[in-house]
C-alpha positions as CSV (number, residue, x, y, z in Angstrom):
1,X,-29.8,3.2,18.0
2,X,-26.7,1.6,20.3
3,X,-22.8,1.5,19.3
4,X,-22.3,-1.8,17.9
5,X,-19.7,-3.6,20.3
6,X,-19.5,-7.3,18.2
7,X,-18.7,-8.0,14.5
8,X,-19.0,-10.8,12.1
9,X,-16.6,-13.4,12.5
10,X,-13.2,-12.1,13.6
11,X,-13.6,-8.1,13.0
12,X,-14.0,-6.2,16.3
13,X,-15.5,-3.2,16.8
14,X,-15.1,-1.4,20.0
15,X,-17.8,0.5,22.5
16,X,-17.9,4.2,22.4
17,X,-17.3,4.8,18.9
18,X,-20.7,6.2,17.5
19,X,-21.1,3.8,15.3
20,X,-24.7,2.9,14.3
21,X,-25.8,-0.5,12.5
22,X,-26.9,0.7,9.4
23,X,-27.5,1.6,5.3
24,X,-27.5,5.6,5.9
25,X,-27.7,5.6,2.0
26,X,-31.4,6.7,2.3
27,X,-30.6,8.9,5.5
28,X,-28.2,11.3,3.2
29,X,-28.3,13.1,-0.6
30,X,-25.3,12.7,-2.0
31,X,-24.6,16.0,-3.9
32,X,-21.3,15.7,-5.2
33,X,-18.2,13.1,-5.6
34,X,-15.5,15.4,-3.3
35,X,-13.2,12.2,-4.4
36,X,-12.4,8.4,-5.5
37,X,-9.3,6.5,-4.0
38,X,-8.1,3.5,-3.8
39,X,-10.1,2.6,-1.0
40,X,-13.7,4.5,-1.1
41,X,-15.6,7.6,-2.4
42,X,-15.8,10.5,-0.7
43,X,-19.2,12.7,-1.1
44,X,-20.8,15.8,0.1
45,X,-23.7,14.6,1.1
46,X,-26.8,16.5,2.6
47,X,-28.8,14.7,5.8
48,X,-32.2,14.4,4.7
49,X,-34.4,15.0,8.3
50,X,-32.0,18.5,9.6
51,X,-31.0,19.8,5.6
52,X,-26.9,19.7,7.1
53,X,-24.1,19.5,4.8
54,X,-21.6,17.0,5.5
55,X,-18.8,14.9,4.3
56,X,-19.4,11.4,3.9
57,X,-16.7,8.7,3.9
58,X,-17.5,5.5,2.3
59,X,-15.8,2.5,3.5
60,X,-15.0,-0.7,2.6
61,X,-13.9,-2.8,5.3
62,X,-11.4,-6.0,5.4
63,X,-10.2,-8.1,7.9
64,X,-6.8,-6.8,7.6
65,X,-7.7,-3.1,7.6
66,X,-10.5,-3.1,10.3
67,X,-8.3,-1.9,13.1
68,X,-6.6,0.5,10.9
69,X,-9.9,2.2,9.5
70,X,-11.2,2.4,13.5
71,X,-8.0,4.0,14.8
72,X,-9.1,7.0,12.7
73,X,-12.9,6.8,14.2
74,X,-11.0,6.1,17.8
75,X,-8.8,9.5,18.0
76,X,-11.3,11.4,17.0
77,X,-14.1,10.4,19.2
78,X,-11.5,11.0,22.1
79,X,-10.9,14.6,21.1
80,X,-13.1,16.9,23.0
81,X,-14.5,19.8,20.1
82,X,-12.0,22.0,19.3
83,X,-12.5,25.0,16.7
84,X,-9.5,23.7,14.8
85,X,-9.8,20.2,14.2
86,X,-12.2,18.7,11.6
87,X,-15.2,17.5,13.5
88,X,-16.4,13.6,13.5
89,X,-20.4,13.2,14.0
90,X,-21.0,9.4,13.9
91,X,-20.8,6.1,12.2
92,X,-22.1,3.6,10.5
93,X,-21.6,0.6,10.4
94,X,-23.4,-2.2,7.2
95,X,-25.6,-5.0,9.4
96,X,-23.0,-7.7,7.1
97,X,-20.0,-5.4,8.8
98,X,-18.2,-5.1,5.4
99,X,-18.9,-1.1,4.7
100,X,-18.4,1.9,7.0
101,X,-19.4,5.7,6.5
102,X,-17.7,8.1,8.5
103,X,-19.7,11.7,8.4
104,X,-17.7,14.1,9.1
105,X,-17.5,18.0,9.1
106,X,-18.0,19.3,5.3
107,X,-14.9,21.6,4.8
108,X,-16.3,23.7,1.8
109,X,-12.7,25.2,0.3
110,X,-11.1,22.2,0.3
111,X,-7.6,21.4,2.1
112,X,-4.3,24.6,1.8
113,X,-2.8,22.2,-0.9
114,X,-5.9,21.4,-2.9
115,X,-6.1,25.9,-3.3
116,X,-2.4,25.7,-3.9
117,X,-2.9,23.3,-7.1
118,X,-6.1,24.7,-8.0
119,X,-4.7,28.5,-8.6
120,X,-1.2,27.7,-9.3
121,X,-0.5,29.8,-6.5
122,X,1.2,29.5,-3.3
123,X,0.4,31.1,0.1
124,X,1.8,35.1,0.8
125,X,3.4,36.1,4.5
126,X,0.0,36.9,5.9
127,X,-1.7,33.5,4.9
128,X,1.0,31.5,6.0
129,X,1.0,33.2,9.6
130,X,-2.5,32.6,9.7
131,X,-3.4,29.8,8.6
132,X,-0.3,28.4,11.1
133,X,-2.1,30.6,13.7
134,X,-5.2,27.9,13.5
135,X,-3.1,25.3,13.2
136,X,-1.3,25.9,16.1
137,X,-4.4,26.1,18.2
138,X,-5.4,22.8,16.8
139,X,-2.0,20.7,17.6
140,X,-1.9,22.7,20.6
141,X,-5.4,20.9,22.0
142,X,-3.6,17.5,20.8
143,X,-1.0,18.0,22.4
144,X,-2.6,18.7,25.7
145,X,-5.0,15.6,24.9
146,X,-1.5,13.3,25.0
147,X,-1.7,13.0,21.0
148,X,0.1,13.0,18.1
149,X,-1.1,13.9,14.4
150,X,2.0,12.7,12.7
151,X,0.8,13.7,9.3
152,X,1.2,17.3,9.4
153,X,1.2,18.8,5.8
154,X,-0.9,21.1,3.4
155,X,-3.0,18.4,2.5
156,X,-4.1,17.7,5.9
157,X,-5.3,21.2,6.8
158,X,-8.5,21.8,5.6
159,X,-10.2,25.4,5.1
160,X,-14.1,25.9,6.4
161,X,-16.4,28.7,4.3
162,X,-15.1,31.1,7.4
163,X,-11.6,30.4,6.4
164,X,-10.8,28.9,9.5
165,X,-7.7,26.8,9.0
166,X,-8.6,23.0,10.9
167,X,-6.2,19.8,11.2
168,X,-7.8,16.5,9.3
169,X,-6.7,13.3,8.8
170,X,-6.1,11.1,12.2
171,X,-5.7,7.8,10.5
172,X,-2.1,7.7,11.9
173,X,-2.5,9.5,14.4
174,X,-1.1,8.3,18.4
175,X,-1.6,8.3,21.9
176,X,1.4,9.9,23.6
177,X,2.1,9.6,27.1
178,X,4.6,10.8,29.2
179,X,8.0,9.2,29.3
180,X,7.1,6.8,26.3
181,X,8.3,7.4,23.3
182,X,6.7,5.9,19.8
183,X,9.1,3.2,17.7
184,X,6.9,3.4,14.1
185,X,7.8,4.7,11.0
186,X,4.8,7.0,10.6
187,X,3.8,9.8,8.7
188,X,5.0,11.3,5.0
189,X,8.3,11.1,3.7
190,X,9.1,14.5,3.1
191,X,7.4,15.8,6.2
192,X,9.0,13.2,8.6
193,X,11.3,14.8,11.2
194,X,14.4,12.9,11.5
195,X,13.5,11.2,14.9
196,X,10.4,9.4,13.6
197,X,13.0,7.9,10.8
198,X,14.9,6.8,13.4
199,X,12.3,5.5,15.2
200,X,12.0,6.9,18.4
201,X,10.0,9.9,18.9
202,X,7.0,12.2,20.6
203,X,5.1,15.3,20.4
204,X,8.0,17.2,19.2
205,X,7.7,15.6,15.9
206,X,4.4,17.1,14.8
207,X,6.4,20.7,15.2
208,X,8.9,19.7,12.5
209,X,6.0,18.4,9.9
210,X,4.7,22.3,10.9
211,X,7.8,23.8,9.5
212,X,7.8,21.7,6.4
213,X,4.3,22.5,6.0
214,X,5.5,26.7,6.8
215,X,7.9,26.0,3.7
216,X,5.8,23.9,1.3
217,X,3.1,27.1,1.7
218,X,6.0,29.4,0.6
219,X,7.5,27.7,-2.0
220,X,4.4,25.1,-3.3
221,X,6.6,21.6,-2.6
222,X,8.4,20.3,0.5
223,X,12.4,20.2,1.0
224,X,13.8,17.7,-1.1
225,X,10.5,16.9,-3.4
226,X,13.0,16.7,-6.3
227,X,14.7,14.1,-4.4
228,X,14.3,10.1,-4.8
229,X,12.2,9.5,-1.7
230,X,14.6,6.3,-0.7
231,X,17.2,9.1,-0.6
232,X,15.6,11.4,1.2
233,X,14.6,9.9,3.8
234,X,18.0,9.2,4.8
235,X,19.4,12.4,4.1
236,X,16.8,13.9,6.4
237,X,18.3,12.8,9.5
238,X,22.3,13.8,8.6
239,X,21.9,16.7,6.9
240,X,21.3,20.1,8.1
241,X,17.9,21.5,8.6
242,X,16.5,22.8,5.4
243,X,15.8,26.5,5.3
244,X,13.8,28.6,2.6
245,X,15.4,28.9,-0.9
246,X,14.8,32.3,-1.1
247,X,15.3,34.2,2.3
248,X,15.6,37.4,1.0
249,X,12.1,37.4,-0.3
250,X,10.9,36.3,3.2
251,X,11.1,38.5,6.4
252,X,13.2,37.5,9.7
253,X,10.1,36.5,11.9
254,X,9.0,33.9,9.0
255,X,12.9,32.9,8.9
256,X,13.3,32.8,12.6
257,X,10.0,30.9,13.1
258,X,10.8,28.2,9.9
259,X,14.4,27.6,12.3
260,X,12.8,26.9,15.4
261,X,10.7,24.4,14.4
262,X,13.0,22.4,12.1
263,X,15.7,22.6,15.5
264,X,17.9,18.6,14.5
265,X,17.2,18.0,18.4
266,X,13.3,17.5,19.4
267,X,14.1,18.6,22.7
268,X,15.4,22.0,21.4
269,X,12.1,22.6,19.4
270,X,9.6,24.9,21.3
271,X,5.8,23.6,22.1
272,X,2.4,24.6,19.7
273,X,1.7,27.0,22.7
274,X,5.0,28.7,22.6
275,X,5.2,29.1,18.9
276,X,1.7,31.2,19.2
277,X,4.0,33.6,20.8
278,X,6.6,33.6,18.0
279,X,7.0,37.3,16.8
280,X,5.5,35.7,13.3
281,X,2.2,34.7,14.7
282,X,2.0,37.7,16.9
283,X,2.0,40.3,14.4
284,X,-0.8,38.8,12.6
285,X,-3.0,38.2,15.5
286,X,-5.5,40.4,15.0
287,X,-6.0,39.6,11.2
288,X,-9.1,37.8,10.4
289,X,-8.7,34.8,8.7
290,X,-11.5,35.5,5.7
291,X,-9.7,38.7,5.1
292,X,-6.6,37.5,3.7
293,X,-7.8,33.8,2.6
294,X,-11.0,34.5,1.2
295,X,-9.6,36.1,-2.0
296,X,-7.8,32.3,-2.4
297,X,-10.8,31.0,-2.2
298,X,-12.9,32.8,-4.2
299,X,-10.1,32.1,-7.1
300,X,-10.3,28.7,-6.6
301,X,-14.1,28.5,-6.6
302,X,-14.2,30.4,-10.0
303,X,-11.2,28.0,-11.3
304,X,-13.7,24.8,-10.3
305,X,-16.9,27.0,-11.8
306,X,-15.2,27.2,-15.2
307,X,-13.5,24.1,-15.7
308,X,-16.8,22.5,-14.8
309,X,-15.6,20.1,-11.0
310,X,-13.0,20.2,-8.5
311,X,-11.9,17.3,-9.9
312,X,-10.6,18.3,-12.9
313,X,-9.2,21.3,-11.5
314,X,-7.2,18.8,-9.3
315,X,-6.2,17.1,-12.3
316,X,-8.2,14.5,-11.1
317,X,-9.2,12.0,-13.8
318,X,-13.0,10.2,-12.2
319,X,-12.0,6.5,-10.7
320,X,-8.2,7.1,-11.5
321,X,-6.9,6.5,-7.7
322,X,-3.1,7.3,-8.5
323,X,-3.8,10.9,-10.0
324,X,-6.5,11.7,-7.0
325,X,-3.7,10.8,-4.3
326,X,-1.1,13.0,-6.4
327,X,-3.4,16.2,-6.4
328,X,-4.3,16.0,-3.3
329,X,-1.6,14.2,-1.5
330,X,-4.0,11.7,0.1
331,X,-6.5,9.2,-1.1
332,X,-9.5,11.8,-1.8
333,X,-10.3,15.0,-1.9
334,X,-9.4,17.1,1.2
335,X,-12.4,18.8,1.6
336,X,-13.4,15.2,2.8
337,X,-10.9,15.5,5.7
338,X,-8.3,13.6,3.8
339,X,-8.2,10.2,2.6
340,X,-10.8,7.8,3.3
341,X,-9.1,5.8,6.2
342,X,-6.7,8.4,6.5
343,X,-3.8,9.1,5.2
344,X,-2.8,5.4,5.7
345,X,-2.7,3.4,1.8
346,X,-4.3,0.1,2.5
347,X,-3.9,-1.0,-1.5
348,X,-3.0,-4.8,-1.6
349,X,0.3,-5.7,-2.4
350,X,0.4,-7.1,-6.4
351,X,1.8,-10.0,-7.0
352,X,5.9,-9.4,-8.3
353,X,5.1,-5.7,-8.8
354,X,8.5,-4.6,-10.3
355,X,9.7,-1.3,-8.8
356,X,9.0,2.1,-11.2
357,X,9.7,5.5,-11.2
358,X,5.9,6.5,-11.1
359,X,5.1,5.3,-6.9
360,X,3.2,8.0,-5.2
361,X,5.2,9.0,-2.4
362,X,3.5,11.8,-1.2
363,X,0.9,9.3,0.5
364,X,1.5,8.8,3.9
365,X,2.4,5.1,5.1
366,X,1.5,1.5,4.1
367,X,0.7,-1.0,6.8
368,X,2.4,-3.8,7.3
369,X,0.4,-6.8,7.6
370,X,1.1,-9.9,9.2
371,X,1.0,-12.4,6.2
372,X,3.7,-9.5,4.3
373,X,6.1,-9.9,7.4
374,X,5.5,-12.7,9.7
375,X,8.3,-10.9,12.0
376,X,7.0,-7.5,11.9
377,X,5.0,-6.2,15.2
378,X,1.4,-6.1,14.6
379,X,0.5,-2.7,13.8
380,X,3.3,-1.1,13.3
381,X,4.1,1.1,9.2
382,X,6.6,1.1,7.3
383,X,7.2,4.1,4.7
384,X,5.5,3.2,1.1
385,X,9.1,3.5,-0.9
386,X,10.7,0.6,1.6
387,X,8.9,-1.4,-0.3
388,X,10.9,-0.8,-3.1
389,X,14.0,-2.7,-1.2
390,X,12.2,-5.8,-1.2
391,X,10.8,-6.2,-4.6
392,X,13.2,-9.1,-5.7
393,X,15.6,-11.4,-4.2
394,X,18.0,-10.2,-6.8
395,X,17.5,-6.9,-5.6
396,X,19.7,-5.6,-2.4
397,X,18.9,-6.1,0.7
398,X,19.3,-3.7,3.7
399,X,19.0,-6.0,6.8
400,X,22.4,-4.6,8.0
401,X,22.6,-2.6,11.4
402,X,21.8,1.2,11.9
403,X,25.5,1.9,11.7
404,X,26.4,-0.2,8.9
405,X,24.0,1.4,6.9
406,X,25.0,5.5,8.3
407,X,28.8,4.3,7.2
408,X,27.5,3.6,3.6
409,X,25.5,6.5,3.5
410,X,28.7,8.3,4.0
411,X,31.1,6.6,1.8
412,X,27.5,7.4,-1.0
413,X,28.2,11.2,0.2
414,X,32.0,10.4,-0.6
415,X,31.9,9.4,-3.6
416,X,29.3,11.5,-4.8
417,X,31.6,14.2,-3.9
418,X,34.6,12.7,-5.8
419,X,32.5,12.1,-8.3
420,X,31.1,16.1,-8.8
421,X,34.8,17.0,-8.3
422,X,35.9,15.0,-11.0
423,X,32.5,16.3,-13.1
424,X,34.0,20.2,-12.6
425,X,37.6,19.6,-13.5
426,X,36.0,17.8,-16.8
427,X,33.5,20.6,-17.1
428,X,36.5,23.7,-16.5
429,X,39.0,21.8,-18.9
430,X,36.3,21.6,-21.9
431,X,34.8,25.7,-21.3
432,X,38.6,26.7,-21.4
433,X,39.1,24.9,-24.6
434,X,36.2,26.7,-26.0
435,X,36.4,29.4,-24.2
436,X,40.0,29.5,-26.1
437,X,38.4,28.3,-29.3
438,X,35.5,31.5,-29.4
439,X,38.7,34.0,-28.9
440,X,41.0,32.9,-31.5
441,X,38.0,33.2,-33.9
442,X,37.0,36.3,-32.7
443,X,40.0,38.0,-33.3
């Protein structure tokens, strides 16, 4: 059957995507939920005629999210196959045009955070070099292909039954070419390298996300996951790079390989091919993969066995959206390759939502559509939390310039400052007086 290259009414669907016209319900079993989001199901799902295991995206389309859901389909139908990226076969597309299924490579373990949260473990020295190892291969053929993942993170590295580490999730993926440089808010709060917050970035970007991702591996959360999102993501681009809590449990080559990727200056980052040369990856090159991650997974398959479904073992509560996208850090299960369209949330806007402590904010980004901001440029994101700025007209408003609003981040740090100062000469003054209290009872 041919690629569908029309759509009803105004949604466009363009040539060379795969995708068929047609209800593969009857084509595929479905076996197993792998996950629910806001959006779609997720399924492993076996193909009836060859007895193949795959993942199965299902859909539902919208006018406003049509060009969003096909970006994904786009990147990854342009990416010649590459051991360490998560495989696309084809498309399909509803004869009324309002459902898609992607089927996609079936990643069996799941993604490195899903085995994180699953075990209550995080990743040791040799797991961390290899499963980078993969994933350096995999941004490396990006990279060379004049693309950006821009959602690097745990969540988005899936593991195959071989243990092969592969990069997922190309819903905000870009096209990078040379001497251009992308001007979107993209990708996930705490994983963002300072340039994409302010806007103006490239390849290097992706090599920042991989040191965050080095850390989060080590330590089970990103740098400043205890942090307010809305503050973070200001504090990202003045402060210094963040390091590892605990270096004296790490060696120098993991050190040394954390500080080269989160380098302030993009320029002064090395490239995916150079950091497969970093002493860290080096000295575990001749590891294989299943022998170091296969234990993991073996721990986490016995977790799901006895607790009865990888949902619950996510903490995953079947047809709660919120708690799927806070196990997993996307909008399904990761074995799926990620959320449904992506990592991109494409949940409607409620009308006066009031602002709560509760947003998920380790999704990735929420589109801006047209009809939200008449003056924003079509297609661009804009970071989930912003949208907490906006709630109310009573409400601040940060429409000030780039300087403005770096001079009253600074006099925040100032006073903040004063503020812990005058906290500690409180806090001295009242241990003394018991301090002095305890002794002259004592005696």
């Amino acid at each position: 059957m041919s690629a569908i290259a029309a759509a009803k009414k105004k949604v466009k669907i363009k040539d060379g995507l795969g995708l068929i016209e047609a209800d593969p319900t009857d084509l595929y079993e479905y076996q197993e939920k792998l996950g629910e989001g806001a959006f779609g199901t997720v399924w492993k799902a076996r193909e009836k005629t060859s007895g193949e295991i795959y993942a199965v995206k299902q859909v539902t389309i919208e006018q406003d999210d049509i060009d969003d859901i096909l970006r994904e389909i786009e990147h990854m139908t342009a990416l010649e196959s590459s051991d360490y990226i998560v495989t696309y076969k084809r498309g399909y597309l509803s004869p009324k045009k309002d459902m898609l299924w992607i089927v996609m490579e079936y990643c069996g373990p799941g993604s490195v955070s899903d085995l994180m949260t699953i075990t209550k473990k995080t990743l040791n020295e040799v797991q961390i070099a290899v499963v980078l190892r993969d994933v350096l291969k995999g941004l490396n053929h990006l990279h060379e292909k004049q693309k950006i993942h821009r959602d690097i993170k745990a969540g988005n590295i899936l593991l195959n039954d071989k243990c092969v580490a592969k990069l997922a999730d190309f819903g905000v993926s870009g096209q990078s070419k040379d001497f251009t440089k992308h001007h979107t808010v993209i990708g996930t709060p705490f994983w963002m390298a300072p340039e994409v917050i302010q806007e103006e970035y490239d390849r290097e970007a992706d090599i920042w996300s991989l040191g965050i991702t080095a850390i989060e591996m080590a330590e089970g959360k990103p740098p400043y996951y205890n942090i307010h999102p809305m503050r973070a993501i200001f504090m990202i681009p003045t402060r210094p790079p963040p390091k590892l809590s605990n270096p004296d449990a790490w060696s120098p080559e993991f050190i040394s390989f954390v500080a080269a990727c989160l380098q302030k200056k993009p320029q002064d980052r090395p490239t995916a091919l150079k950091l497969l040369k970093h002493p860290f990856i080096l000295k575990e090159r001749t590891v294989k993969s299943k022998a170091v991650l296969e234990s993991l997974i073996k721990e986490s398959e016995e977790v799901i066995r006895n607790l009865g479904s990888r949902e619950v073992a996510l903490g995953i509560h079947s047809g709660d959206s919120d708690s799927v996208e806070k196990a997993s850090g996307s909008s399904t299960s990761s074995s799926a390759g990620g959320s449904p369209t992506g990592t991109v949330d494409f949940r409607k806007p409620k009308p006066d939502p009031e602002p709560t402590g509760t947003t998920d904010f380790s999704s990735t980004m929420k589109v801006v559509k047209k009809k939200e901001k008449a003056n924003q440029k079509q297609g661009s994101f804009v970071p989930q939390f912003m949208e907490l700025i906006n709630k109310s007209e009573t409400e601040p408003k940060y429409d000030t310039s780039l300087e403005d609003l770096k001079q009253s981040l600074t006099q925040l740090d100032k006073k903040l400052q004063s503020d812990l100062e005058s906290l500690q000469i409180d806090y001295e003054r009242q241990r003394i007086q018991i301090e002095s209290v305890i002794s002259v009872r004592g005696s």
